[in-house]
C-alpha positions as CSV (number, residue, x, y, z in Angstrom):
1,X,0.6,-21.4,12.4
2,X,3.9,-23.2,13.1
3,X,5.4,-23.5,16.6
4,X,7.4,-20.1,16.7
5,X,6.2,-18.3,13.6
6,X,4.4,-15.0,14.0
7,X,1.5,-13.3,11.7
8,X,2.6,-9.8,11.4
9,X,0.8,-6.7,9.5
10,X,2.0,-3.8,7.8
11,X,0.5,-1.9,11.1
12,X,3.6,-4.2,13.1
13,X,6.0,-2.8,10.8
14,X,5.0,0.6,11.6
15,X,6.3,0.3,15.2
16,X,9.5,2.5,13.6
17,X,10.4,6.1,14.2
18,X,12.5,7.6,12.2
19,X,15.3,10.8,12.2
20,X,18.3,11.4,9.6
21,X,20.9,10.6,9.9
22,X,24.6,11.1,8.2
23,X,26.2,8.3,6.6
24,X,29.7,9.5,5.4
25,X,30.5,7.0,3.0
26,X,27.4,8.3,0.4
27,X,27.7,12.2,1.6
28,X,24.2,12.3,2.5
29,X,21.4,11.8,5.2
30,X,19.3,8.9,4.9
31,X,16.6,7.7,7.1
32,X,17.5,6.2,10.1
33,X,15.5,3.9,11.9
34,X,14.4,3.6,15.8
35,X,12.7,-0.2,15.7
36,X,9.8,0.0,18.8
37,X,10.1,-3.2,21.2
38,X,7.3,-4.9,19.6
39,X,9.3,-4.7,16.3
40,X,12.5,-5.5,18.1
41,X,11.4,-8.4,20.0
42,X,10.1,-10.4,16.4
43,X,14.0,-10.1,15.1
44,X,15.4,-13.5,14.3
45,X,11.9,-15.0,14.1
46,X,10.1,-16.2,11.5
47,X,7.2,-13.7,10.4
48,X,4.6,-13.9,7.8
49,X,2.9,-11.4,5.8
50,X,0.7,-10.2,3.0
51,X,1.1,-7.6,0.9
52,X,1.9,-6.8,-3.0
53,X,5.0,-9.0,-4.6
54,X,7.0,-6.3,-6.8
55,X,9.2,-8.1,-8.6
56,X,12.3,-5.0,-9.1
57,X,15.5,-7.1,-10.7
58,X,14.8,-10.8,-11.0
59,X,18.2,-11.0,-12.7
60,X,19.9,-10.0,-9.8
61,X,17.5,-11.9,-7.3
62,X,15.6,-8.2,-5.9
63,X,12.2,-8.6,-4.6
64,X,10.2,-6.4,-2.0
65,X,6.7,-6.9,-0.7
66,X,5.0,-3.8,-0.6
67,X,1.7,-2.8,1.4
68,X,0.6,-1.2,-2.2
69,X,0.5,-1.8,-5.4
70,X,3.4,-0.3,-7.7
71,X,1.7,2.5,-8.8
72,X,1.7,3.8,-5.2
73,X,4.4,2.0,-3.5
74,X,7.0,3.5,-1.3
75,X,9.4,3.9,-4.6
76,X,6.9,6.3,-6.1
77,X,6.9,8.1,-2.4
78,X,3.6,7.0,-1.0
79,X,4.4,5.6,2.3
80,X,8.1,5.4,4.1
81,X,10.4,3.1,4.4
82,X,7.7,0.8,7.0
83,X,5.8,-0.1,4.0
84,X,8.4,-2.3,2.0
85,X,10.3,-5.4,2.9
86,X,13.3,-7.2,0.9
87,X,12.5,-10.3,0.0
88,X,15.5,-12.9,-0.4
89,X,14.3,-16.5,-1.4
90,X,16.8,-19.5,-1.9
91,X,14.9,-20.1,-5.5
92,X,13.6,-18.0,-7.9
93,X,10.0,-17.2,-7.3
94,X,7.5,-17.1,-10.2
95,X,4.9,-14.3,-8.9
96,X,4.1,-11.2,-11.2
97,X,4.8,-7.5,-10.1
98,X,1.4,-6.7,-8.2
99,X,0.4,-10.4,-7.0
100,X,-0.8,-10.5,-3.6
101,X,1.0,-13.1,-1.9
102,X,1.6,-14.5,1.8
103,X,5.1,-14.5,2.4
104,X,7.4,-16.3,5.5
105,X,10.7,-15.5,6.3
106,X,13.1,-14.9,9.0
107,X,12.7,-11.2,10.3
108,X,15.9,-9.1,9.8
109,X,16.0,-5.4,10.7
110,X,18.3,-3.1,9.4
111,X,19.5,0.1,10.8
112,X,23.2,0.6,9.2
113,X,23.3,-1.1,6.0
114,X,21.6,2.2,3.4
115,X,21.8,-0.4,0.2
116,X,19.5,-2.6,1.8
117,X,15.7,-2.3,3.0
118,X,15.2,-1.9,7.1
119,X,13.2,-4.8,7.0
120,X,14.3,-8.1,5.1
121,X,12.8,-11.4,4.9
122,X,15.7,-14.4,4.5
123,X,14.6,-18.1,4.0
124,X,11.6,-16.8,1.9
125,X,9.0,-19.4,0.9
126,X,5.4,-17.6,-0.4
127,X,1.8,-18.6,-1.6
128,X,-0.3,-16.1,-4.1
129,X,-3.0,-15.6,-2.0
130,X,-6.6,-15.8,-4.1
């Protein structure tokens, strides 16, 4: 492991609690999260992680690791919002929906910002893992 990066698990992620919360501009609640201080203290930092590459919109660049499969991911409501992580690489990544991969990233976590995942990867660079 490099100087500065961090092996996380989908158990780290789960240092969230979560209330609704209004958002004006849609004219509905969403989840809101509370990131724990083990969470909050990995922001900024680059984070690697395993889980299930689901590849959503490769036209328009929309990936999300997922700590299941697709047929029971958080978009088919098994699990919240902990078990899901944007993905945004600089190239095009060539991984099928349901690859198990290792992926590293900068750690971004997102409270405010409903059209986006509360956690996101930047900088992405992954392995399929065998």
């Amino acid at each position: 492991m490099a100087s500065g990066q961090h092996n996380i698990t989908w158990d780290t992620l789960a240092q969230v609690n979560f209330s609704e919360k209004f958002f004006p501009a849609y004219g509905e609640k969403f989840l809101y999260p509370e990131f724990l201080a083990p969470i909050k203290s990995l922001e900024g930092k680059q984070v690697t992680i395993t889980g299930y590459f689901l590849n959503i919109n490769p036209d328009e660049n929309q990936y999300i690791l997922s700590k299941g499969p697709m047929s029971s991911c958080f978009f088919c409501g098994v699990g919240g919002p902990e078990t899901a992580v944007e993905l945004q690489f600089s190239e095009k990544p060539n991984f099928k929906t349901d690859d198990i991969v290792q992926v590293t990233g900068r750690l971004k976590l997102n409270a405010d910002d409903v059209e986006h995942f509360n956690y996101i990867l930047t900088q992405c660079k992954a392995q399929r893992v065998n």
